[in-house]
FITI-960102 format. One record per residue (C-alpha): x, y, z; residue number from 1; residue in one letter. Coordinates in steps of 0.05 Angstrom, whole numbers, plus 32768, in hexadecimal, padded with zeros to 4 digits. Example, Ala and Ser with C-alpha at 12.3 -4.5 7.8 and 13.67 -1.06 7.14 Angstrom:
2
{{80F6 7FA6 809C} 1 A}
{{8111 7FEB 808F} 2 S}
***
This chain:
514
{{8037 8009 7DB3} 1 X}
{{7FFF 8018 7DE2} 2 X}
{{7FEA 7FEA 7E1E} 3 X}
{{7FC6 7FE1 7E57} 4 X}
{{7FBE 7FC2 7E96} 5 X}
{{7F89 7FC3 7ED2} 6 X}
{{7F9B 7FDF 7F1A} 7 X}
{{7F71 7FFD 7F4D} 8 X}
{{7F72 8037 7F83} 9 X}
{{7F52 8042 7FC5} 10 X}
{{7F22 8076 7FCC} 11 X}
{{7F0E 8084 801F} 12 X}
{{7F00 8041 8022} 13 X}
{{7EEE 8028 7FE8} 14 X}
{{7F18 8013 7FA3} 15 X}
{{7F0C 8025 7F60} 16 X}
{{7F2B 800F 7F1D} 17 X}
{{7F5F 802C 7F04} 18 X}
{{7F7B 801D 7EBB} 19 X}
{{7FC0 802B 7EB1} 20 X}
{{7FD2 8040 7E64} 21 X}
{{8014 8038 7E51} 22 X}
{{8024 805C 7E0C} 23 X}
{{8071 8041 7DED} 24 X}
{{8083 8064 7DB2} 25 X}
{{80C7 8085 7D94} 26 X}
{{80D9 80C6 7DA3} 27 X}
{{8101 80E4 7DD9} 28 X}
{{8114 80B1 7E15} 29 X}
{{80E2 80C5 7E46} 30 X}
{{80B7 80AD 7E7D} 31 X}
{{807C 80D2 7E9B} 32 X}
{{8038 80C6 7ECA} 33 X}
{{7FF5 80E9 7EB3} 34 X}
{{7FB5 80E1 7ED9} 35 X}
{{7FB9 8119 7F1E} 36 X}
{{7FF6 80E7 7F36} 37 X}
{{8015 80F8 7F7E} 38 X}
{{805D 80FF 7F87} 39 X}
{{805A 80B2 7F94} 40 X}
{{803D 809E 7F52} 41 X}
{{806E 80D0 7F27} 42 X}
{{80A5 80AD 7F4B} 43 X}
{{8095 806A 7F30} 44 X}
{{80B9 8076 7EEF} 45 X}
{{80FD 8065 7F0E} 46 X}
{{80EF 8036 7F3D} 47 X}
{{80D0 8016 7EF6} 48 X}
{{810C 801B 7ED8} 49 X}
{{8136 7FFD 7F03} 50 X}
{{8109 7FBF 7F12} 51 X}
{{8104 7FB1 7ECB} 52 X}
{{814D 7FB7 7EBC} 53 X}
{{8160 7F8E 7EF8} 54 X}
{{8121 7F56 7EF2} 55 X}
{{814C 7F47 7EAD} 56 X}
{{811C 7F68 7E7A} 57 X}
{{812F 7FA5 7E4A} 58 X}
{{811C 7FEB 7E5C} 59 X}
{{8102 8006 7E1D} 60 X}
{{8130 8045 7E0B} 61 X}
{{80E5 806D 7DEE} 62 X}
{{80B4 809C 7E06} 63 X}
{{808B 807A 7E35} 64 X}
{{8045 809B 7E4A} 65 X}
{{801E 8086 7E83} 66 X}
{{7FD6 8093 7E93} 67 X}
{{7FB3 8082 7EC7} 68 X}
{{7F67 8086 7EBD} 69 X}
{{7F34 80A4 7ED7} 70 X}
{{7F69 80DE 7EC7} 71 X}
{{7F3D 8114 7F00} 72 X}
{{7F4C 80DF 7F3B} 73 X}
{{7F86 80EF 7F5F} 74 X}
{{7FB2 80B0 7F65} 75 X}
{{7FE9 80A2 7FA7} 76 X}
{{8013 8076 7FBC} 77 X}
{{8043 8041 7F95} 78 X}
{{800A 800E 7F87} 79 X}
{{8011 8016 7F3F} 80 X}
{{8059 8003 7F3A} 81 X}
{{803F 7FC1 7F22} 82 X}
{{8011 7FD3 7EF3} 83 X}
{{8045 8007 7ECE} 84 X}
{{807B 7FD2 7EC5} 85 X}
{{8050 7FA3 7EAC} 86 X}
{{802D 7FD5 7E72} 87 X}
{{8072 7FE5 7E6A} 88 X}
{{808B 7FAD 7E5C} 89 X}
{{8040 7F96 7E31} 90 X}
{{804E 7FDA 7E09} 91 X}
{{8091 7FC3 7DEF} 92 X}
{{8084 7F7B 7DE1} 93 X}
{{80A5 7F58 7E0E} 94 X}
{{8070 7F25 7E1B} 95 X}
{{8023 7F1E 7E07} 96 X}
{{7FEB 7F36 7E2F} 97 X}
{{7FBF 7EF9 7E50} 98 X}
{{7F76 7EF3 7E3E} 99 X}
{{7F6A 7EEA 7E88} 100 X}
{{7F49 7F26 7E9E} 101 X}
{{7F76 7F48 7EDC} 102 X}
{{7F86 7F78 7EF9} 103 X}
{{7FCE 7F88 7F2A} 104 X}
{{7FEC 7FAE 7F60} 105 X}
{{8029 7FB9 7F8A} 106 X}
{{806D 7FE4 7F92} 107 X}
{{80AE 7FCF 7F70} 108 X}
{{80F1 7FDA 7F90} 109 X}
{{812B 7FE6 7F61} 110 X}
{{813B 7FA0 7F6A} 111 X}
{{80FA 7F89 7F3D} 112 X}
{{80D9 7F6B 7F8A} 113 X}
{{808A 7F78 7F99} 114 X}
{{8083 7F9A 7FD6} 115 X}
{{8042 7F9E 8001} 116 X}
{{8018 7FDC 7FFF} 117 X}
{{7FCF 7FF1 8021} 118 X}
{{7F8F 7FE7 8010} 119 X}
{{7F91 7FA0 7FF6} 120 X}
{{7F50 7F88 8008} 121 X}
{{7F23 7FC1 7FED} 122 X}
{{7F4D 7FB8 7FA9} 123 X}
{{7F3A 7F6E 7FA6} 124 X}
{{7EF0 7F7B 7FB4} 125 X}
{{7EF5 7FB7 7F82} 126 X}
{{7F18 7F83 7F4E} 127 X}
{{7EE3 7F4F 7F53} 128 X}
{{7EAE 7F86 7F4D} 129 X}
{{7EC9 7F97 7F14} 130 X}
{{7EC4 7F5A 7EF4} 131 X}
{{7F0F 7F40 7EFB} 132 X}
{{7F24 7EFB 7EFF} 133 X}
{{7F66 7F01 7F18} 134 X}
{{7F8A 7F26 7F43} 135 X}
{{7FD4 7F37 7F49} 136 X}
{{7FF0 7F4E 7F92} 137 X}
{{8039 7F4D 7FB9} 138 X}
{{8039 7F08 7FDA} 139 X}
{{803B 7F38 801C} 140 X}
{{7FF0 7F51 8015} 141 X}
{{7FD2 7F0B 7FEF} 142 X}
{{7FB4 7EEF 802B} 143 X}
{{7F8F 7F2F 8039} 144 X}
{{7F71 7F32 7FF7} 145 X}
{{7F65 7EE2 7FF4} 146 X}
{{7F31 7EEA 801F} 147 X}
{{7EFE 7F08 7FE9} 148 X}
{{7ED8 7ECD 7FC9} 149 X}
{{7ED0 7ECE 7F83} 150 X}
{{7F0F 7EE1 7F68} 151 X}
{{7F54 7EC0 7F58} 152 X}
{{7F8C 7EEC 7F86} 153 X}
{{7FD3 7ECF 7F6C} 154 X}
{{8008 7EF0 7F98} 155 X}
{{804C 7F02 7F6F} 156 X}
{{8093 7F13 7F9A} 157 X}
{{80B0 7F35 7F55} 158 X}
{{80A4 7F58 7F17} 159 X}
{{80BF 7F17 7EF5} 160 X}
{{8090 7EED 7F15} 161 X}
{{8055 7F18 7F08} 162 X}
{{8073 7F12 7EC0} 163 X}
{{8073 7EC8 7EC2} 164 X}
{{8030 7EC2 7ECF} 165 X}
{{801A 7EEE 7E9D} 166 X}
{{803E 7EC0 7E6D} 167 X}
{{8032 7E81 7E8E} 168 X}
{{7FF7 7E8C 7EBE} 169 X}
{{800A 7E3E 7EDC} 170 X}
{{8007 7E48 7F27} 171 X}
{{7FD1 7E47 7F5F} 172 X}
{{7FA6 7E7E 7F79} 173 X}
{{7FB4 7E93 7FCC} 174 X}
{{7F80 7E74 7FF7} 175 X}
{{7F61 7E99 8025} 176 X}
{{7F85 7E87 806B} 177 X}
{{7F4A 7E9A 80A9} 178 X}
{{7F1B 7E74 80BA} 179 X}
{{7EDC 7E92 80D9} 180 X}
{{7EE1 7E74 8119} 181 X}
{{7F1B 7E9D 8120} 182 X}
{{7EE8 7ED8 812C} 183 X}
{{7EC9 7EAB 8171} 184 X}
{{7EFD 7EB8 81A8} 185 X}
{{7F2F 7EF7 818F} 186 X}
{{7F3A 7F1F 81C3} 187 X}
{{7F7D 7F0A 81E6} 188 X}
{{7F93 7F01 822C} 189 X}
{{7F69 7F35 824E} 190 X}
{{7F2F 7F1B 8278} 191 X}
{{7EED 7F36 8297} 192 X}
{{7F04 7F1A 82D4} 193 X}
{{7F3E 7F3A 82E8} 194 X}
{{7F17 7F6F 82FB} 195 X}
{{7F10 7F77 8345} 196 X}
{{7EC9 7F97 8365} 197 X}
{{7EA6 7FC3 833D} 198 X}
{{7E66 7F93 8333} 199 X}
{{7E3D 7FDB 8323} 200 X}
{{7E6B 7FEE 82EB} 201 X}
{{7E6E 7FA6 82CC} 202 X}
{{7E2A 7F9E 82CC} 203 X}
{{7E21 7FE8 82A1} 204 X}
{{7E59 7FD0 8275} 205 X}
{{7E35 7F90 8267} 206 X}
{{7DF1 7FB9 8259} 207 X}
{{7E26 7FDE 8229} 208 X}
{{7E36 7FA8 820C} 209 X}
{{7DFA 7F85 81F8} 210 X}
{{7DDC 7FC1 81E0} 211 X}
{{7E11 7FE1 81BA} 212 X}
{{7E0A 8024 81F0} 213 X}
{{7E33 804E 81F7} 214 X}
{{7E56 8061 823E} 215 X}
{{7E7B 809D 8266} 216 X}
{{7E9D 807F 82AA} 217 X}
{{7EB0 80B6 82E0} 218 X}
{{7EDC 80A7 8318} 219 X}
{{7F1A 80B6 8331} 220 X}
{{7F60 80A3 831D} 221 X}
{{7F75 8055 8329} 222 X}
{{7F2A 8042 8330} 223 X}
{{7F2D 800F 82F9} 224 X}
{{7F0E 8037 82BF} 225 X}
{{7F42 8025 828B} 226 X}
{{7F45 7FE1 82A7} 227 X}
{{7F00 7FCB 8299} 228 X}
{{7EF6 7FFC 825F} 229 X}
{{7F30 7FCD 823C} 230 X}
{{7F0D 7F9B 824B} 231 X}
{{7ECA 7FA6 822A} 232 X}
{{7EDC 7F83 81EA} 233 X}
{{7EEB 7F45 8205} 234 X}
{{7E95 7F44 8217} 235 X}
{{7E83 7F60 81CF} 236 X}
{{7E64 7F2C 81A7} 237 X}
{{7E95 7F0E 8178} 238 X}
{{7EA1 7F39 812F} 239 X}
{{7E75 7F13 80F1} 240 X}
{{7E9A 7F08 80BA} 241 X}
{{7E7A 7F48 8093} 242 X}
{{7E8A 7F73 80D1} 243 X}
{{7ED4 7F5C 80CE} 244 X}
{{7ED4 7F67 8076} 245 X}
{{7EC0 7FAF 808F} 246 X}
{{7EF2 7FBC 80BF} 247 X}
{{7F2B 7F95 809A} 248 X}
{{7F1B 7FC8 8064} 249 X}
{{7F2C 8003 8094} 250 X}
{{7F65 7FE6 80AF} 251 X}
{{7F81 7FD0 8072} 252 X}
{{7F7A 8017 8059} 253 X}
{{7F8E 8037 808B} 254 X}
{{7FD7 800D 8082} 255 X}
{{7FC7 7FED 80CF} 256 X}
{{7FBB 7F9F 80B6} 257 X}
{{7FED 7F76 80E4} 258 X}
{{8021 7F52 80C5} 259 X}
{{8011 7F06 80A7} 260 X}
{{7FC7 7F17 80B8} 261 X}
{{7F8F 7F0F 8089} 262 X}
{{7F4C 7F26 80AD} 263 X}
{{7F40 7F59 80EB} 264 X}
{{7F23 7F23 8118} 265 X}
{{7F11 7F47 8155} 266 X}
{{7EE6 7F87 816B} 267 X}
{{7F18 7FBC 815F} 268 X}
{{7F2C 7FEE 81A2} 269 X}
{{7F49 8031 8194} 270 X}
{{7F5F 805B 81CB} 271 X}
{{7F7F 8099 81B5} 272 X}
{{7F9F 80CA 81D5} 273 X}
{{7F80 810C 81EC} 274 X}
{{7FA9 8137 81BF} 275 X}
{{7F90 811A 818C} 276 X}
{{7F77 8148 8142} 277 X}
{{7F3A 814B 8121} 278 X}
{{7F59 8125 80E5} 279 X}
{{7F71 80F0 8118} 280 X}
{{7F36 80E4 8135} 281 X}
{{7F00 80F5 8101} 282 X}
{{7F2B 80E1 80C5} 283 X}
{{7F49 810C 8090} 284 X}
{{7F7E 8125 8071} 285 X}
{{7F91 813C 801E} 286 X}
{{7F81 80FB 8010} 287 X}
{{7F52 80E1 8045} 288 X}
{{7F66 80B0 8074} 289 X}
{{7F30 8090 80A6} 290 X}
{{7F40 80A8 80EE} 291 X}
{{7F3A 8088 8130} 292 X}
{{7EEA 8080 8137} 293 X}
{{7EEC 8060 80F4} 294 X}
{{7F23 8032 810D} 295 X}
{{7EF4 8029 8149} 296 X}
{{7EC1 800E 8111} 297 X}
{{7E99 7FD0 813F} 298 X}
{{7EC2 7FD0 8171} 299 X}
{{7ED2 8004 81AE} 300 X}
{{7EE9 804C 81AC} 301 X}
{{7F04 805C 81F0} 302 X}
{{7F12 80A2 81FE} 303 X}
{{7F37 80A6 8243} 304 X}
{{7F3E 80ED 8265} 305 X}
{{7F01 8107 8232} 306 X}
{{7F09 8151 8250} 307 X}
{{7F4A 814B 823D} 308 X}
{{7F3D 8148 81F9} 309 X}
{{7F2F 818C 81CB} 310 X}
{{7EE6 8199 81CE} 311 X}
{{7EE6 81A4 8180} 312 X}
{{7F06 8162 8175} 313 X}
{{7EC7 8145 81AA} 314 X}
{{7E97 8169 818C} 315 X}
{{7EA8 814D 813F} 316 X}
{{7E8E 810F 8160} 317 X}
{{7E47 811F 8168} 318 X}
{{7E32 810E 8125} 319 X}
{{7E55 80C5 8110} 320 X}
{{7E3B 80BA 815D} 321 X}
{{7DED 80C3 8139} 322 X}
{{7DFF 80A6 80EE} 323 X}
{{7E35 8075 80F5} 324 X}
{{7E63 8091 80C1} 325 X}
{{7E89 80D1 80BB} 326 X}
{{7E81 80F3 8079} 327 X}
{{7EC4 8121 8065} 328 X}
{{7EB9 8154 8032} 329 X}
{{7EF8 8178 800A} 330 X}
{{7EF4 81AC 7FD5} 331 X}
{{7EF6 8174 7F9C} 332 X}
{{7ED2 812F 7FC3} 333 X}
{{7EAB 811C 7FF6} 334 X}
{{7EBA 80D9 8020} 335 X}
{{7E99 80B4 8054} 336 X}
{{7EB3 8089 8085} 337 X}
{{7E95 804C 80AA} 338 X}
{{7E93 805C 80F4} 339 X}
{{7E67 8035 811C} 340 X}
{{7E8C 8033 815B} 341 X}
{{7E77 8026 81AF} 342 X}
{{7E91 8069 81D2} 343 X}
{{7EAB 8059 8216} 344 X}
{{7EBB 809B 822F} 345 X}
{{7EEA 809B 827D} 346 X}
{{7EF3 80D2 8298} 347 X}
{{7F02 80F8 82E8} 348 X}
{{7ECF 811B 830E} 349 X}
{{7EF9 8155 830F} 350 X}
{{7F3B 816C 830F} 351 X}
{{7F62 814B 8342} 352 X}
{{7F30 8108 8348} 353 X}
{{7F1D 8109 8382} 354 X}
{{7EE1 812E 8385} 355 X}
{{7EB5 80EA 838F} 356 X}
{{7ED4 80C9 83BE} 357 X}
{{7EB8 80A4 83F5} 358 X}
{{7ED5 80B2 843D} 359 X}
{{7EB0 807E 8459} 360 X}
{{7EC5 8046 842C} 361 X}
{{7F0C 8058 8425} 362 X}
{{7F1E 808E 8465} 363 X}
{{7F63 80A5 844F} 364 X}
{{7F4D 80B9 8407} 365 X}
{{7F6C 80F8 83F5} 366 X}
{{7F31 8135 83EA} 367 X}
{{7F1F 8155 83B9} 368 X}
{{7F4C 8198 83BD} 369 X}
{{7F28 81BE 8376} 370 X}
{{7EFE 81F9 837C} 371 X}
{{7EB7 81FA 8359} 372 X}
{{7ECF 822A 8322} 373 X}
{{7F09 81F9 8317} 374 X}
{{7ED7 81BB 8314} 375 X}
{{7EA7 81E6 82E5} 376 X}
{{7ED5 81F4 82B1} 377 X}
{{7EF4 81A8 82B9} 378 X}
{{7EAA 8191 82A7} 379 X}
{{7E8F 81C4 8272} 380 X}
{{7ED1 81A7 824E} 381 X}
{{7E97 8171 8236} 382 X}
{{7E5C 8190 8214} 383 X}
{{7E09 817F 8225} 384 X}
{{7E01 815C 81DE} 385 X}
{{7E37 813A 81D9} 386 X}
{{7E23 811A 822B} 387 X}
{{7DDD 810C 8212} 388 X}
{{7DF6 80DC 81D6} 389 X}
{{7E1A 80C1 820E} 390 X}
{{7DE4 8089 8222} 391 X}
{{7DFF 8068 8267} 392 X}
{{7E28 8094 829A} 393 X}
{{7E44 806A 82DF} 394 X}
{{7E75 807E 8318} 395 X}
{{7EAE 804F 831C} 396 X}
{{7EBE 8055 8364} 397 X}
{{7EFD 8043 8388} 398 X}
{{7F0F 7FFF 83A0} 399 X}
{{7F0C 7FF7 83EE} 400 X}
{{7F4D 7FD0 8404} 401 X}
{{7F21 7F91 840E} 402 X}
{{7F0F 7F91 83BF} 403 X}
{{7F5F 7FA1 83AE} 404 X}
{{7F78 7F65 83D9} 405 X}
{{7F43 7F32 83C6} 406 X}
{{7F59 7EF5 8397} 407 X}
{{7F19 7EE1 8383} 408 X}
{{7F05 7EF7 8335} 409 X}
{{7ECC 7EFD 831A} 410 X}
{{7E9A 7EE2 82DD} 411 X}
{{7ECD 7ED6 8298} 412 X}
{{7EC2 7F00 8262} 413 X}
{{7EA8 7EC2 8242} 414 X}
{{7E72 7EBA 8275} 415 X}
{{7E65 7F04 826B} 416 X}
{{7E5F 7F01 821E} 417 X}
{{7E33 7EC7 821E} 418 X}
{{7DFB 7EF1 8242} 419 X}
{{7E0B 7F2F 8214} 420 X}
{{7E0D 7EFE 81CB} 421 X}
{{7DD0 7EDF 81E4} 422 X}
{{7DA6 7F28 81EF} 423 X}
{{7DCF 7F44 81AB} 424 X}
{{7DA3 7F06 8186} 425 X}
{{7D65 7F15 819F} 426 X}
{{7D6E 7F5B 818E} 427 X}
{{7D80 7F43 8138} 428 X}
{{7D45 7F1D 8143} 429 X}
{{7D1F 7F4B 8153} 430 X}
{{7D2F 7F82 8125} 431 X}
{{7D65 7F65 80F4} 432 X}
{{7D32 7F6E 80B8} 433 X}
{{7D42 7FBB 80C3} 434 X}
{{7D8F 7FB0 80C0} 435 X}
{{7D8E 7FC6 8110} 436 X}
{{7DC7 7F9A 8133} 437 X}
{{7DB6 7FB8 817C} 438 X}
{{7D90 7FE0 819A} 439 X}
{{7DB9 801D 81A2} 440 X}
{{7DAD 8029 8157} 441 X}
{{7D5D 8023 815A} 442 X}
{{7D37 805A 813C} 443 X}
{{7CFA 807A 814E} 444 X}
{{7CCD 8043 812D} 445 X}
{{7CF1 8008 8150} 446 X}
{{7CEC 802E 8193} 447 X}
{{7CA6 802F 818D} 448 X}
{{7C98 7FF2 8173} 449 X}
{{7CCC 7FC5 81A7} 450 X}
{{7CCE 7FF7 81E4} 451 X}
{{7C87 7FF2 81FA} 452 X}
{{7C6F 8007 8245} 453 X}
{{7C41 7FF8 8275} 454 X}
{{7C10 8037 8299} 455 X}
{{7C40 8035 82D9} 456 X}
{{7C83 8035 82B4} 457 X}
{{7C71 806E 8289} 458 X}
{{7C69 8094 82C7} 459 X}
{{7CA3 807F 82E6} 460 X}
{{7CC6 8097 82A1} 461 X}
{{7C9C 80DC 829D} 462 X}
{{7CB6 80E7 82E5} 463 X}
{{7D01 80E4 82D3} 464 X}
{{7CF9 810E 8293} 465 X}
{{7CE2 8140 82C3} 466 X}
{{7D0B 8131 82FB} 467 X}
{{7D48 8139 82CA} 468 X}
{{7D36 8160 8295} 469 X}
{{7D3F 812E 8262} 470 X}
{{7D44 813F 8218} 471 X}
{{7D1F 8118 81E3} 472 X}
{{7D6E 80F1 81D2} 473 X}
{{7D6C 80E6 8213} 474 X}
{{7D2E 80C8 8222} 475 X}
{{7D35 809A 81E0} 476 X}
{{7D83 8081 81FB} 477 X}
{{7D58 8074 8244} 478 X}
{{7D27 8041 821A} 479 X}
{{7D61 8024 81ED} 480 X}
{{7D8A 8013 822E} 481 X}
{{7D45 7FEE 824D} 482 X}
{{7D3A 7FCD 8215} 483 X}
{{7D83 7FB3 821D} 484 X}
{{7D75 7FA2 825F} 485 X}
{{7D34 7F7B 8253} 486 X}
{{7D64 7F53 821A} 487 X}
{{7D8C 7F42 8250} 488 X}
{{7D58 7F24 827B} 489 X}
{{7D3A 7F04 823E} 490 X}
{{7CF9 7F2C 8251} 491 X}
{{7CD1 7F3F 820C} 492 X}
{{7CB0 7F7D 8231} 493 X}
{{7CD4 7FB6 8246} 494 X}
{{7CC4 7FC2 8293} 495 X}
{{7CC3 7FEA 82D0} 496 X}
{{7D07 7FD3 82EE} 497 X}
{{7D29 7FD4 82AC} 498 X}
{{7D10 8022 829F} 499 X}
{{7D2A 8035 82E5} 500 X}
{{7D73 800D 82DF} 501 X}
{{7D75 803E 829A} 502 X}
{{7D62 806F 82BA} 503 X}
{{7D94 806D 82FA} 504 X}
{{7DCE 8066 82B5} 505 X}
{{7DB3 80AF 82A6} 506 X}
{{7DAB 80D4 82E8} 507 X}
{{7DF5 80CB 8301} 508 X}
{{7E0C 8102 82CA} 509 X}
{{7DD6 8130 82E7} 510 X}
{{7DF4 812C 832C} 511 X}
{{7E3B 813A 830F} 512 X}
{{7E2D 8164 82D8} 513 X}
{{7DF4 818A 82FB} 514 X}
***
């Protein structure tokens, strides 16, 4: 007897539907997978067997046949444990297919119990896409998938209570558990204000912030970079609920969803190490996985040491840096990956650290003991292009021992994020027809049409593409970070003082860089 049930499968990001066909018929006692399965999916035939025989039910002693359609998808992983012992068990009569339309997922230990898997929540916005009504799911991974609207998640702990319901169908969906004002105040117990000094640097991060820029800070070891860079989340203007769907998605993917947790609720920081690949950071893999920058996806990608890292791996950056996604091709697909991420980029001034140290401010410094060839080949580590997509560069100097030993903190991150939420809404309502969220992702048309000069600024800004030899990227990032500034000040025209602060964020590279 032939029968089918409804599953899906994860594709990048995304889930498709997969139906599983389960053929019973006599013949030789068999049991195989069709449909490009991975070692995983072949597998499931025993763990199938045992759950049924030890959920109570009879293993039929025929040829079984399993498809799973589209047949030239690959399929992974154990999700269609589930699925299998159900058609199974459909295919030999055992019970009566519902009318409700639904589709089901989930591995099956040998004991018959529903274990969680990845991917949840792109499955249950594939199964309502797909027109299904209900949706089976381990009880581990039902809150996750709860939170899509508009379709009935019922979470099962065994193949004989996913069984019951089939039969019986009398139980209640799983409500969605998160409430959105879970999304206001998510970022833990780190605080703008136990930073110490550094008013410059705080001020560029908060210009960072409201604008969505992104930042390199240069200074030596123990000057706080990793301290405030930590701390630029806590300033980022809470997630909205279709920025967390996104990111959730990702996450859930990507097998990183914390436990008993239904929705990513705050800006996401990734801060991987410099030894990192280009499938770890870029995403990849034989069946593609997204990497760290996708991970990073509206929140903060903080790349500490950057020379450290491979300049390969950097340069794989310099497109999602333009786009926002990362597109991975393989012989047979072609995936893209969300990846609209804030760089902040620390890094020394050379090898040792010390090379911008001030004697006056703090006398007993150790100097800076590297040779120019040493600090050339410590710098060309970074390339031009990827610096110039870079748009705010800032010394982090050291603390004098006054700054270290005072007690007083500074403004909260809440006071902080007020200012930056505040300029981020003038900036959708200024341009949120065109699906631009900040001004760090204006094109050429919104430049023009919301970064508009007086005579005497335009000279001041023809002067430092001169004085600097700025590119045209360059020049654009100088007028995004103004406009930021002018959002800050609540000022609708972009002037004089706010071009020169934007331009003082670009010349500091210049001076180190050369």
């Amino acid at each position: 007897m032939l029968a089918h049930v409804d599953s899906l499968a994860v594709l990048g990001v995304d889930a498709y539907l997969v139906r599983v066909e389960v053929d019973v018929s006599p013949g030789l006692i068999s049991f195989s997978v069709v449909g490009l399965p991975d070692a995983a999916v072949r597998e499931s035939g025993e763990r199938v067997r045992a759950a049924i025989r030890n959920s109570g039910f009879a293993m039929p002693a025929r040829r079984i046949t399993v498809n799973l359609a589209p047949a030239d998808t690959k399929k992974q992983g154990p999700i269609f444990d589930l699925p299998i012992a159900l058609g199974v068990l459909l295919g030999d009569g055992q019970f009566a297919s519902p009318a409700t339309s639904f589709a089901a997922c989930g591995e099956l230990g040998l004991n018959g119990e529903v274990r969680s898997i990845t991917g949840v929540l792109p499955m249950a916005l594939g199964a309502r896409e797909a027109g299904k009504t209900a949706f089976l799911v381990p009880r581990a991974n039902a809150a996750e998938a709860a939170v899509v609207e508009g379709l009935q998640v019922f979470p099962v702990e065994s193949l004989a209570d996913a069984v019951d319901w089939i039969q019986n169908g009398n139980r209640a969906p799983q409500e969605a558990h998160f409430s959105p004002d879970a999304l206001e105040n998510a970022h833990g117990d780190i605080d703008w204000a136990d930073v110490k000094g550094q008013e410059a640097v705080k001020r560029a991060l908060e210009v960072a912030a409201a604008g969505g820029h992104n930042i390199l800070l240069v200074g030596a070891p123990g000057s706080g970079k990793t301290l405030l860079s930590r701390r630029l989340p806590t300033i980022l203007p809470p997630l909205l609920l279709e920025e967390a769907l996104e990111v959730t998605k990702l996450y859930s993917v990507a097998g990183l969803m914390p436990s008993g947790q239904s929705l990513v609720s705050s800006r996401p920081f990734r801060s991987p190490h410099h030894t990192v690949s280009h499938a770890g950071l870029v995403g990849g893999g034989s069946f593609p996985r997204p990497g760290e920058i996708s991970l990073a996806h509206h929140g903060v990608l903080f790349l500490d040491e950057l020379p450290e890292f491979h300049r390969d791996v950097l340069e794989v950056m310099r497109q999602p840096l333009e786009d926002g996604q990362v597109s991975i091709a393989r012989a047979a697909q072609s995936l893209t990956f969300p990846a609209r991420f804030q760089l902040v980029a620390a890094m020394n001034p050379c090898p040792c650290g010390s090379l911008l140290s001030n004697h006056e401010r703090i006398p007993n410094v150790k100097p800076c003991t590297c040779t120019a060839p040493q600090i050339r080949r410590y710098l060309s580590r970074i390339s031009g292009p990827l610096l110039d997509r870079i748009d705010i560069h800032i010394e982090v100097p050291r603390l004098s021992p006054e700054e270290l030993m005072n007690k007083r903190g500074g403004e909260s991150s809440a006071m902080v994020r007020g200012r930056v939420v505040a300029a981020r809404r003038r900036q959708v309502a200024r341009m949120g027809c065109v699906g631009v969220s900040c001004n760090a992702h204006m094109k050429a048309k919104e430049l023009r049409q919301h970064c508009e000069m007086d005579d005497s600024t335009k000279e001041l800004l023809k002067t430092a593409i001169n004085q600097f030899s700025l590119s045209g990227r360059g020049y654009d990032r100088i007028l995004k970070v103004a406009r930021t500034i002018a959002d800050l000040e609540a000022e609708d025209a972009v002037q004089m003082h706010h071009i020169a602060e934007a331009i003082n964020y670009r010349s500091f590279d210049r001076k180190l860089f050369g």
